[in-house]
Structures are given as structure tokens and as C-alpha cells.
N, CA, C and O atoms as CSV, one atom per row, in Angstrom:
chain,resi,resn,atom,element,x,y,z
A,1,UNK,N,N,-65.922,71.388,145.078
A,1,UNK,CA,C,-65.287,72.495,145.737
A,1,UNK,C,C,-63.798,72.203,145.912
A,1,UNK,O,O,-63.303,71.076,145.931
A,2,UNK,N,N,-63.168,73.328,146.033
A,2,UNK,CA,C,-61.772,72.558,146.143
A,2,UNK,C,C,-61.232,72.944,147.255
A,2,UNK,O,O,-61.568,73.929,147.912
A,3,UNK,N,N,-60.081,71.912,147.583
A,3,UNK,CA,C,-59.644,71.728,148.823
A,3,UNK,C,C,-59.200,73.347,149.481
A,3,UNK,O,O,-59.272,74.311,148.718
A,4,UNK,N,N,-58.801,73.522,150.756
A,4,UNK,CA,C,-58.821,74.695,151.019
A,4,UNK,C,C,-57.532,74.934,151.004
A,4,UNK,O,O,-57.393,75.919,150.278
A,5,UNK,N,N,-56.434,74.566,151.422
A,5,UNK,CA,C,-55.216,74.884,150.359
A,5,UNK,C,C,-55.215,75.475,149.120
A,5,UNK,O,O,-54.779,76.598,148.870
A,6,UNK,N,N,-55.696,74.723,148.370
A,6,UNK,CA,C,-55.679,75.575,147.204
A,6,UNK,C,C,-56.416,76.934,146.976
A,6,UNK,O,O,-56.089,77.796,146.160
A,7,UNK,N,N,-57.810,76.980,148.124
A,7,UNK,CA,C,-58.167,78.301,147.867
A,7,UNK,C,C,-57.273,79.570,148.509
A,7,UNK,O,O,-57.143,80.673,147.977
A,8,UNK,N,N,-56.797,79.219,149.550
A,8,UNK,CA,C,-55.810,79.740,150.107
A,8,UNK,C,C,-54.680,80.312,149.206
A,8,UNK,O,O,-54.169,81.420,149.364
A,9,UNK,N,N,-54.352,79.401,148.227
A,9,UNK,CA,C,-53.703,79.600,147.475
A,9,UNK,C,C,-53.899,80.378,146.574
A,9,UNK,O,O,-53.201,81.367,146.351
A,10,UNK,N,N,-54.941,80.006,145.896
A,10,UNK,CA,C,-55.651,81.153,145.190
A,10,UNK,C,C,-56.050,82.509,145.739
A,10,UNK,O,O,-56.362,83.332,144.879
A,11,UNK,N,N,-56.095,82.859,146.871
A,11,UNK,CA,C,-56.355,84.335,146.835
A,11,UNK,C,C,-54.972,84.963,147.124
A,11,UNK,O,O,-54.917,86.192,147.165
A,12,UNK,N,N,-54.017,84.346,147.298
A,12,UNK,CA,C,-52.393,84.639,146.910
A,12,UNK,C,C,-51.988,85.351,145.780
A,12,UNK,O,O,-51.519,86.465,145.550
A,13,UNK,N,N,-52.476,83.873,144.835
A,13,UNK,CA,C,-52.002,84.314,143.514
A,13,UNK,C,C,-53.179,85.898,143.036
A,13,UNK,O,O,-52.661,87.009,142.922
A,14,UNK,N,N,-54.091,85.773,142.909
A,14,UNK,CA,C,-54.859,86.629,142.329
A,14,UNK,C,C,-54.512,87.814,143.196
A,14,UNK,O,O,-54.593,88.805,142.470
A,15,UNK,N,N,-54.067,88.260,144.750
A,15,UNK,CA,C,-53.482,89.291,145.436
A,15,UNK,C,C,-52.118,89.958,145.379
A,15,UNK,O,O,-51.611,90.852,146.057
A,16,UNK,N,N,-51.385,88.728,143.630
A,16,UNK,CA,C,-49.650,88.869,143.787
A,16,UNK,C,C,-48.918,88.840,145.049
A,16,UNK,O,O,-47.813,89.358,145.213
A,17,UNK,N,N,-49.565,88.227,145.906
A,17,UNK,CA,C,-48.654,88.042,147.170
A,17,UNK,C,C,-47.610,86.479,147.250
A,17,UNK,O,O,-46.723,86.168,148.045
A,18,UNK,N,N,-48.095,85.863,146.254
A,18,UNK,CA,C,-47.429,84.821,145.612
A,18,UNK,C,C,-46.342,84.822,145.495
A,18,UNK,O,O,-46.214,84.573,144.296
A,19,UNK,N,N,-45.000,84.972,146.056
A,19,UNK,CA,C,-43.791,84.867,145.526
A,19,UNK,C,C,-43.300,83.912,144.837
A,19,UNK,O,O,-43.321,82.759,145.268
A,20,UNK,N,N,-42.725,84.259,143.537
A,20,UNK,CA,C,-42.468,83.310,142.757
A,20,UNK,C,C,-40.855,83.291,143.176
A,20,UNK,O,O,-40.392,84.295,143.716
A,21,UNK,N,N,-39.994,82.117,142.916
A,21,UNK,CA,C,-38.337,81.767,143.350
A,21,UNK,C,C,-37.378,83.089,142.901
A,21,UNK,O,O,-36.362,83.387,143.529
A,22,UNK,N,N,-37.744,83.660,141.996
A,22,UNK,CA,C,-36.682,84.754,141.441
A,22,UNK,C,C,-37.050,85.720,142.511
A,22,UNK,O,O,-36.133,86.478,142.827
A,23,UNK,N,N,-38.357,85.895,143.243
A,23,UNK,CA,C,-38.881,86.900,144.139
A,23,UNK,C,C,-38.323,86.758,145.674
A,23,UNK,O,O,-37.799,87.537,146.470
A,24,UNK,N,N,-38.691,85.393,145.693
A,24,UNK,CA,C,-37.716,85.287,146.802
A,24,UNK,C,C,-36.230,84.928,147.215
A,24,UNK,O,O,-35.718,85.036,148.329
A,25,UNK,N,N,-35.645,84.456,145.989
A,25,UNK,CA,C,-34.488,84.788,145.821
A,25,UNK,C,C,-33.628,86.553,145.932
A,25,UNK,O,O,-32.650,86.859,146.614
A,26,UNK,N,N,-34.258,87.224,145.210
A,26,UNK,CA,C,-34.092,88.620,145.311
A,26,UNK,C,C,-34.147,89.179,146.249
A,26,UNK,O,O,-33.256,89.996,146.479
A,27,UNK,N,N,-35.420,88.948,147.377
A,27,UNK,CA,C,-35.459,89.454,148.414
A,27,UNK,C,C,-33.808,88.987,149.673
A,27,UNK,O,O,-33.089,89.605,150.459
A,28,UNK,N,N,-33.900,87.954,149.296
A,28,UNK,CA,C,-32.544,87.606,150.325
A,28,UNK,C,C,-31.191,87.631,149.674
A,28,UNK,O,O,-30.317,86.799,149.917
A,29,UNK,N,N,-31.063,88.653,148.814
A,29,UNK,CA,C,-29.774,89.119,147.976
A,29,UNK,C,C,-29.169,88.776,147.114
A,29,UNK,O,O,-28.264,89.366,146.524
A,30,UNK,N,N,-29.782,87.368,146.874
A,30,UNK,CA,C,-28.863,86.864,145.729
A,30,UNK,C,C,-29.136,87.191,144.664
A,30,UNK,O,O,-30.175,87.819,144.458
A,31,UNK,N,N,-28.300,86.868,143.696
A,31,UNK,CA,C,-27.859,87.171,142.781
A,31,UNK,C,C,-28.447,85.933,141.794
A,31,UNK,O,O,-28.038,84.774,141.721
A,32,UNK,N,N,-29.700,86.674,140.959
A,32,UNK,CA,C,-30.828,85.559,140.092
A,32,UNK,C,C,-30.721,85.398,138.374
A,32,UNK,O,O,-30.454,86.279,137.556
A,33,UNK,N,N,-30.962,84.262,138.191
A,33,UNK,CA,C,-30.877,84.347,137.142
A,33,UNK,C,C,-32.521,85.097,135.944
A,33,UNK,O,O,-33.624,84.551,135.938
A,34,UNK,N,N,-32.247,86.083,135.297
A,34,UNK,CA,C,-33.604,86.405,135.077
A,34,UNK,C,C,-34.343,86.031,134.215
A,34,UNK,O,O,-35.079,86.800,133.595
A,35,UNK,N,N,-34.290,84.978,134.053
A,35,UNK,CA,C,-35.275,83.885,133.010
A,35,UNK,C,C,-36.045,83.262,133.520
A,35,UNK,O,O,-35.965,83.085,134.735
A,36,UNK,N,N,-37.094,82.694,132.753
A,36,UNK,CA,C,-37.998,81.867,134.172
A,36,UNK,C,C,-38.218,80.391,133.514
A,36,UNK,O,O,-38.367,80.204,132.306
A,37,UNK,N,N,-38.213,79.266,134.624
A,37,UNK,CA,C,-37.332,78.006,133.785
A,37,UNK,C,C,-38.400,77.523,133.589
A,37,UNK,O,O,-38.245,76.309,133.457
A,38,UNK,N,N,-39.748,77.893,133.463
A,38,UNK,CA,C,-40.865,76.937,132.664
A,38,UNK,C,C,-40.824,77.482,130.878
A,38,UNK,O,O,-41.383,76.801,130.019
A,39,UNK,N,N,-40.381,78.259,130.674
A,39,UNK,CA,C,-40.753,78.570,129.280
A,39,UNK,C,C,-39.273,79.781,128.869
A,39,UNK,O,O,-39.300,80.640,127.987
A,40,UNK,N,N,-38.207,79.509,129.730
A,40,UNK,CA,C,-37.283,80.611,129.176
A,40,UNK,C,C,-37.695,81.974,128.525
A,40,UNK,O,O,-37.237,82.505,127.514
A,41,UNK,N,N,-38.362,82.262,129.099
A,41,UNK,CA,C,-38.546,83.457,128.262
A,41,UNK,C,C,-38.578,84.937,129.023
A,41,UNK,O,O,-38.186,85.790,128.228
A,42,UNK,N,N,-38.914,85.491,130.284
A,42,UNK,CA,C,-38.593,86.605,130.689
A,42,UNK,C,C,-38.505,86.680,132.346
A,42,UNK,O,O,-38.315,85.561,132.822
A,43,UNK,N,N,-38.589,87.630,133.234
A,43,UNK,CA,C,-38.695,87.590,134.271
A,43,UNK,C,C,-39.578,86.830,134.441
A,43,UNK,O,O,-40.584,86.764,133.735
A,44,UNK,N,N,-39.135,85.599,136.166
A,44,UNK,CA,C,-40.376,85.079,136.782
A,44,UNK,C,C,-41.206,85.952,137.445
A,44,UNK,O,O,-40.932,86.005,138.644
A,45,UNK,N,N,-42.368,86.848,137.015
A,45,UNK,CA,C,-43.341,86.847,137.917
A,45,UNK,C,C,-44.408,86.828,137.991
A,45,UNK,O,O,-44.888,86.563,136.889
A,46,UNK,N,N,-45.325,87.009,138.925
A,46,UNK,CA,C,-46.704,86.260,139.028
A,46,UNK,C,C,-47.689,86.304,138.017
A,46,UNK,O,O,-48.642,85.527,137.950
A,47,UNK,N,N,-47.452,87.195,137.257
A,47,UNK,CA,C,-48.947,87.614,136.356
A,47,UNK,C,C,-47.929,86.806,135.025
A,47,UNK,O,O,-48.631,86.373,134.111
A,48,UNK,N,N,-46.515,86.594,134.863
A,48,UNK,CA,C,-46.075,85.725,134.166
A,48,UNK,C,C,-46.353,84.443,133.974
A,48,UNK,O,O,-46.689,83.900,132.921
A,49,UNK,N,N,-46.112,83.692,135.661
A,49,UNK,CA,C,-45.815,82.644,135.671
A,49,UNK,C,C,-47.505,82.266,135.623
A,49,UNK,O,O,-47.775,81.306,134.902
A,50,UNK,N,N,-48.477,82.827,136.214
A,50,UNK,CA,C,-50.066,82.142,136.342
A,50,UNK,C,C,-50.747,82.457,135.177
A,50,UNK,O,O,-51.839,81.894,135.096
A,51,UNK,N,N,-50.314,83.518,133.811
A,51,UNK,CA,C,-51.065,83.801,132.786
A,51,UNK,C,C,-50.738,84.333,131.708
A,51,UNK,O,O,-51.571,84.889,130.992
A,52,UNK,N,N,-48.971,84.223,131.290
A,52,UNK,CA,C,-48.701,84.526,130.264
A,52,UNK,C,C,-47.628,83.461,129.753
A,52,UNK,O,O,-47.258,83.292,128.591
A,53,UNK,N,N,-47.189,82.740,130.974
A,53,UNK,CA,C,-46.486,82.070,130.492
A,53,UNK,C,C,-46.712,80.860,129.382
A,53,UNK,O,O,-47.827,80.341,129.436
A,54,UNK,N,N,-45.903,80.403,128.498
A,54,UNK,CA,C,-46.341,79.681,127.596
A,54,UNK,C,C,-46.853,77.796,127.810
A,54,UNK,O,O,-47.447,76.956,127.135
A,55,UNK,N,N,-46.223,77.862,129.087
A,55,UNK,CA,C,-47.106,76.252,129.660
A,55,UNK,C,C,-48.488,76.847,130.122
A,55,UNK,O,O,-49.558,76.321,129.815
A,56,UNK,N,N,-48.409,77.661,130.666
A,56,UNK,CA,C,-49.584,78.523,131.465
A,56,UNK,C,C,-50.984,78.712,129.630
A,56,UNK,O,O,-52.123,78.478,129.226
A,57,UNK,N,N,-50.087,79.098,129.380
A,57,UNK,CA,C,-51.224,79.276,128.005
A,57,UNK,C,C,-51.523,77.991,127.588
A,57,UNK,O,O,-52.674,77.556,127.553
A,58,UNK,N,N,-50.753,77.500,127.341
A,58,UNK,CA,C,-51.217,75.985,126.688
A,58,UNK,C,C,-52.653,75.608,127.803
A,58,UNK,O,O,-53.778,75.394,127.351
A,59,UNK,N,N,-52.407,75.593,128.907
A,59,UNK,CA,C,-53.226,75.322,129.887
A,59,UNK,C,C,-54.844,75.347,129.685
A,59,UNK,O,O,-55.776,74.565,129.496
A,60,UNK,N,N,-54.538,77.013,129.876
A,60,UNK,CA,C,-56.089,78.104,129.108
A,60,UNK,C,C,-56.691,77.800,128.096
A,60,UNK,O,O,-57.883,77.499,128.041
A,61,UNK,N,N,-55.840,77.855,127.101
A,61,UNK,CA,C,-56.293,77.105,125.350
A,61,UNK,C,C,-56.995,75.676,125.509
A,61,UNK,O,O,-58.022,75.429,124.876
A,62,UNK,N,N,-56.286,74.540,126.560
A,62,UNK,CA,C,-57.047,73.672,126.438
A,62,UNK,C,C,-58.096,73.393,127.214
A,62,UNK,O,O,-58.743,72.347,127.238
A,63,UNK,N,N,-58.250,74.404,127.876
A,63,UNK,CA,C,-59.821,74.527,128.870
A,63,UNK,C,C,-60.589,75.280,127.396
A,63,UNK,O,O,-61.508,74.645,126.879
A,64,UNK,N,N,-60.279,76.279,126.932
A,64,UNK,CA,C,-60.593,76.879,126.441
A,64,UNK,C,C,-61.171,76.179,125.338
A,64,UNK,O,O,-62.333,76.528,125.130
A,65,UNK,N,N,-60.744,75.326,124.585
A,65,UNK,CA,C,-61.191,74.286,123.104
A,65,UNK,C,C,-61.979,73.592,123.806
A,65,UNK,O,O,-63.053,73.376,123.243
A,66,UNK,N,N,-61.854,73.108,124.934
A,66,UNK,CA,C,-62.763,71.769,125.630
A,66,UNK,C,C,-64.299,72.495,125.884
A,66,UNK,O,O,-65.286,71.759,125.870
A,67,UNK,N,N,-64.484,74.175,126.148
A,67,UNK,CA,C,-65.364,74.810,126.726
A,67,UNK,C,C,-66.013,75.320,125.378
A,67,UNK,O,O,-67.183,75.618,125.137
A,68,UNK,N,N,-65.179,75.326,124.784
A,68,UNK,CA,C,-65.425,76.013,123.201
A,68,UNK,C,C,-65.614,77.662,123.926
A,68,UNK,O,O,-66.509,78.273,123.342
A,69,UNK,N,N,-65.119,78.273,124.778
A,69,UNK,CA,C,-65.047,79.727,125.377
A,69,UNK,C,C,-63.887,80.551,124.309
A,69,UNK,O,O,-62.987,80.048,123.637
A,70,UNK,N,N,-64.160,81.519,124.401
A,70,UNK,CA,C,-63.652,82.778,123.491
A,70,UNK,C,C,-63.711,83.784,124.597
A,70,UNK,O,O,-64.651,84.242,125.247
A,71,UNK,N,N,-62.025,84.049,124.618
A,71,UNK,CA,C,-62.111,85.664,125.461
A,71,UNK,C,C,-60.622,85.994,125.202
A,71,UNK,O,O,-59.895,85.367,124.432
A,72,UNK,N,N,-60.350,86.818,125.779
A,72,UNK,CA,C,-58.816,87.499,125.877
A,72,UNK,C,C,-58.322,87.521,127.068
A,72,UNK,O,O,-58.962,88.030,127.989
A,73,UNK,N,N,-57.162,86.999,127.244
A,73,UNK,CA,C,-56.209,86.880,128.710
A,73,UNK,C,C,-56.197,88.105,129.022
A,73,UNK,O,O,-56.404,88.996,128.198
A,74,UNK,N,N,-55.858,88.382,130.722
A,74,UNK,CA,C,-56.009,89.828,131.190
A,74,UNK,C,C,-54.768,89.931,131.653
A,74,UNK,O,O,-54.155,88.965,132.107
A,75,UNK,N,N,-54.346,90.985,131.585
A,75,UNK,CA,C,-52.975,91.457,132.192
A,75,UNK,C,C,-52.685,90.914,133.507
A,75,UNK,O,O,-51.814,90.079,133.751
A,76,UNK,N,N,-53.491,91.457,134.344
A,76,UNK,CA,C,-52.921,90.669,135.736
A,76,UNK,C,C,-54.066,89.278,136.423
A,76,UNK,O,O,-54.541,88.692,135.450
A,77,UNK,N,N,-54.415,88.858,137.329
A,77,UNK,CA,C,-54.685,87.785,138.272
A,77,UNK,C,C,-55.822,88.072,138.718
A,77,UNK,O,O,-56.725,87.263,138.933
A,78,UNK,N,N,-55.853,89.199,138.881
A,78,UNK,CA,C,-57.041,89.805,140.005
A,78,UNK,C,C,-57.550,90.132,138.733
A,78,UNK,O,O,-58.725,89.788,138.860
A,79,UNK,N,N,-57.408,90.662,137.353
A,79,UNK,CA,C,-58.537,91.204,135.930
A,79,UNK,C,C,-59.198,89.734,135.807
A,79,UNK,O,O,-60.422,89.611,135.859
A,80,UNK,N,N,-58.022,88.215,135.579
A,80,UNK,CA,C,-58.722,87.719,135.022
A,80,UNK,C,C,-59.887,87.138,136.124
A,80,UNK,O,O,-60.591,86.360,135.480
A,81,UNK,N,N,-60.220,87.190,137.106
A,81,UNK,CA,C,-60.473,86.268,138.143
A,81,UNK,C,C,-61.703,87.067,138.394
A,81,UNK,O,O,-62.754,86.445,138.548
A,82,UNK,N,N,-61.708,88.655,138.467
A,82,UNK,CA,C,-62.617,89.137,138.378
A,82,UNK,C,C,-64.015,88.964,137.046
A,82,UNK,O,O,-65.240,88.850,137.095
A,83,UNK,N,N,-62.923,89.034,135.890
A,83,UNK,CA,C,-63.725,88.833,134.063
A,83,UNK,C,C,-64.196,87.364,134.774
A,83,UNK,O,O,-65.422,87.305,134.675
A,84,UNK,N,N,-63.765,86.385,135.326
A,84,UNK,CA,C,-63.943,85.124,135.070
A,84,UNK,C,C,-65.434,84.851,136.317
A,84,UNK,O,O,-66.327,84.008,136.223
A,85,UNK,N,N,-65.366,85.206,136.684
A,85,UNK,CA,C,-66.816,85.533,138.229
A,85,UNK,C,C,-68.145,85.876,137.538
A,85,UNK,O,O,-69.200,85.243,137.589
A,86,UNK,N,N,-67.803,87.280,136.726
A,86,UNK,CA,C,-69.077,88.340,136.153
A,86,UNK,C,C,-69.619,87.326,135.044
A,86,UNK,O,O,-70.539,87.702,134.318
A,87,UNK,N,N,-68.918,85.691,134.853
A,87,UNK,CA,C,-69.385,85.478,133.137
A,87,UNK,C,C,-71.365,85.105,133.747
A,87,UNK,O,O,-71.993,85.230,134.798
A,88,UNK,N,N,-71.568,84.769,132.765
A,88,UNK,CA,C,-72.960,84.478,133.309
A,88,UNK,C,C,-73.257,82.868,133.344
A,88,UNK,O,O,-72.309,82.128,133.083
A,89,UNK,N,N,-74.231,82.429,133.583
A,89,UNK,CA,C,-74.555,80.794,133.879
A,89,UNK,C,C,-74.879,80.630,135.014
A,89,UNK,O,O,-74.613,81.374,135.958
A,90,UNK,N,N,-75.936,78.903,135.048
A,90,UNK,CA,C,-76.235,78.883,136.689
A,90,UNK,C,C,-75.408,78.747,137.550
A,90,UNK,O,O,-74.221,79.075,137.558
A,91,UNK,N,N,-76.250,78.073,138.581
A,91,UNK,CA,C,-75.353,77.776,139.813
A,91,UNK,C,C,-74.442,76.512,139.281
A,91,UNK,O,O,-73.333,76.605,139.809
A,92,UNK,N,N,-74.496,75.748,138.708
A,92,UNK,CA,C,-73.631,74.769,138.512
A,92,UNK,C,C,-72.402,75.376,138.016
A,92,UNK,O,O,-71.239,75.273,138.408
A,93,UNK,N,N,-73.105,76.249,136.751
A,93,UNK,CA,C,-71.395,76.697,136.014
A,93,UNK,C,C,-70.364,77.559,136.748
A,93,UNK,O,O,-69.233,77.885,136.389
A,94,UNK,N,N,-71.168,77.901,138.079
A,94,UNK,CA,C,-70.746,79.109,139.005
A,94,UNK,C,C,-69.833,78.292,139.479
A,94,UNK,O,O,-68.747,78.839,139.671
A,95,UNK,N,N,-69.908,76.869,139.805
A,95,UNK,CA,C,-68.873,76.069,140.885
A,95,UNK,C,C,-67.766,76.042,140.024
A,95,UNK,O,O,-66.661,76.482,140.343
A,96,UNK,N,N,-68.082,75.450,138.751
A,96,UNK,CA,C,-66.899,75.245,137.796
A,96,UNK,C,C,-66.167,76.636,137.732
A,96,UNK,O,O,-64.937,76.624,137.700
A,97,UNK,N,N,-66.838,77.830,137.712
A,97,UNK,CA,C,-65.930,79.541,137.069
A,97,UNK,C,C,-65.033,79.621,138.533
A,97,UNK,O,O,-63.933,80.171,138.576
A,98,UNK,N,N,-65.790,78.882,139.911
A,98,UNK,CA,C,-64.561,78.781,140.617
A,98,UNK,C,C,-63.524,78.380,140.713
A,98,UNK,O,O,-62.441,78.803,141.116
A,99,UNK,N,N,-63.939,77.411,140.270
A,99,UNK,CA,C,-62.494,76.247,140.306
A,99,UNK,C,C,-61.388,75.760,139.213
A,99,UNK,O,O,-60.485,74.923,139.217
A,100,UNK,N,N,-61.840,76.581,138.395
A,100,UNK,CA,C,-60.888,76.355,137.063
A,100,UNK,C,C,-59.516,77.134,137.013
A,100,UNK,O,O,-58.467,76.594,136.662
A,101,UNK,N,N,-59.606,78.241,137.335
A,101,UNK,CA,C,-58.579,79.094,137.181
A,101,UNK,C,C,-57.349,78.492,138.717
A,101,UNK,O,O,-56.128,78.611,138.821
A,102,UNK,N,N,-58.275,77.928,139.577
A,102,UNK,CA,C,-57.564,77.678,140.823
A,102,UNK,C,C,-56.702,76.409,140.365
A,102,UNK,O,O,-55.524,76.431,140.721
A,103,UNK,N,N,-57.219,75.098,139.483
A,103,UNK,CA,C,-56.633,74.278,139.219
A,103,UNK,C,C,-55.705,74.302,138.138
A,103,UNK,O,O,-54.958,73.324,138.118
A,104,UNK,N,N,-55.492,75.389,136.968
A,104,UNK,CA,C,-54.705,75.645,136.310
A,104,UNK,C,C,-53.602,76.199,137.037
A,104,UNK,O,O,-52.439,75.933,136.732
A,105,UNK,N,N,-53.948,77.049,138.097
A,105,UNK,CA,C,-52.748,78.017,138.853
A,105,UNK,C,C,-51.984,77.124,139.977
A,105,UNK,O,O,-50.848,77.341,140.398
A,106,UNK,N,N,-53.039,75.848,140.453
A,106,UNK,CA,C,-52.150,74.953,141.226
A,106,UNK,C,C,-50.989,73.969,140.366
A,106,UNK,O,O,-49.796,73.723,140.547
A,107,UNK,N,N,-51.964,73.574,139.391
A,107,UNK,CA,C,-51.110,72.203,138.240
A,107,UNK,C,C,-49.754,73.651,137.701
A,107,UNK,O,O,-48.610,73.196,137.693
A,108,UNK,N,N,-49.827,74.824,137.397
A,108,UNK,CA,C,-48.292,75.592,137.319
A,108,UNK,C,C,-47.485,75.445,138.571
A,108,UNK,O,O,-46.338,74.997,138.555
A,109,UNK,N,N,-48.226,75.905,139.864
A,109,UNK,CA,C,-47.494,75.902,140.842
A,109,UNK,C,C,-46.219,74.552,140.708
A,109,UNK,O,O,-45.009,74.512,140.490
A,110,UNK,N,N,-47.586,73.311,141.049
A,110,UNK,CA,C,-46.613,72.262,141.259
A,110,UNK,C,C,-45.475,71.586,139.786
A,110,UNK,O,O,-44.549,70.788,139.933
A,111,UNK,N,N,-45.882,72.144,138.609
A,111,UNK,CA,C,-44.919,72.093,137.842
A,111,UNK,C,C,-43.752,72.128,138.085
A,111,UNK,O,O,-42.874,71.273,138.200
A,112,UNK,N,N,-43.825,73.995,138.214
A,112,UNK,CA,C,-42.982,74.997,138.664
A,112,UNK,C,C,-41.872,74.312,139.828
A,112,UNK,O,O,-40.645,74.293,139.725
A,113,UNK,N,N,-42.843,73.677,141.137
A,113,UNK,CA,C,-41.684,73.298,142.079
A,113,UNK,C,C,-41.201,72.129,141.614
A,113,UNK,O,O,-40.066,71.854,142.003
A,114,UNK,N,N,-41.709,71.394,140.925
A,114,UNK,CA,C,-40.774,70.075,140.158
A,114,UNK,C,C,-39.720,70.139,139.992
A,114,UNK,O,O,-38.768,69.536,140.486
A,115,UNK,N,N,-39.843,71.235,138.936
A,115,UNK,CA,C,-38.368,71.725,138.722
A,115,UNK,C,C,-36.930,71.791,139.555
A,115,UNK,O,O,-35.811,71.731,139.045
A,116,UNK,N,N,-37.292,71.950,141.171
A,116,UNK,CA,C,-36.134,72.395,141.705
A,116,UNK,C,C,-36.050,71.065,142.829
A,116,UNK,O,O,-35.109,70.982,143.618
């Protein structure tokens, strides 16, 4: 099970209540740069930084080869988290469909704050 921080955390991210640095930068006026510094590539935000971004993918892919699983990324946090609940399997695989998406979205988090 995972620690409760992180679930905490997780119903953040999957609620977009997550502010990512360009978000809260913005909110207090400044003036941001709009790239996002894990993968340069577009606005930081949440459904970016937890599932499209390109460290973020690498992430998925390698759960994904290790699981040998086949699916398609979902637009936002709350699609994939929901797709990721309904899959089927016992109770064991049920603990793991919890905790996977939470430990990919923490190991970005703390990337992410490395950075700064």
C-alpha cells in the first residue's frame, strides 16, 4: 500500500488540483517562461507533466514492456485512473492497478522538484 502522502497526492493529481510551477507562478503574476523543463516541449501542465510528457512516457512504456500491457494513454488523469481501476484481475493485481500510476506520478513529481 502506499504511504499516505502519496495517496494524498494522488487524488490531487488525478483532480488537476496539482499545481504545477508555471501554475503557480502565473497565479502570483509573474511573468513565466512557457516551456516545461522536463522535456522542453510545451506548456507545464498537469495532464502534461503526469502523462504526456516525454520522461512521463518513457515511464509508462517501461511499466508497460515489463507488464507486457497494451493500451492507449488518456487525455487527462482522472480518464487514465479511471481506464486503469475497471482493468480486470484479482485482488492482488487490484493492489498493484493502485499503486502504479501513484508511483510513476510521485518519481515525476520529485524529478520535476530536482530541478529547482
Amino acid at each position: 500500500m502506499a504511504p499516505t502522502k502519496i495517496k494524498c497526492f494522488t487524488r490531487l493529481v488525478v483532480k488537476r488540483a496539482c499545481l504545477t510551477h508555471h501554475e503557480v507562478l502565473q497565479k502570483k503574476g509573474r511573468v513565466v517562461v512557457t516551456r516545461y523543463f522536463l522535456c522542453n516541449e510545451t506548456w507545464e501542465t498537469n495532464n502534461h507533466l503526469f502523462l504526456h510528457c516525454k520522461f512521463t512516457t518513457q515511464l509508462w512504456n517501461l511499466f508497460r514492456s515489463f507488464t507486457k500491457t497494451e493500451w492507449t494513454m488518456r487525455e487527462h488523469t482522472a480518464d487514465l485512473m479511471s481506464f486503469w481501476m475497471r482493468r480486470g484481475g484479482g485482488k492482488s493485481q487490484e493492489k498493484w492497478r493502485r499503486i502504479i500510476p501513484s508511483c510513476i506520478w510521485w518519481t515525476v513529481r520529485k524529478k520535476k522538484w530536482e530541478m529547482f
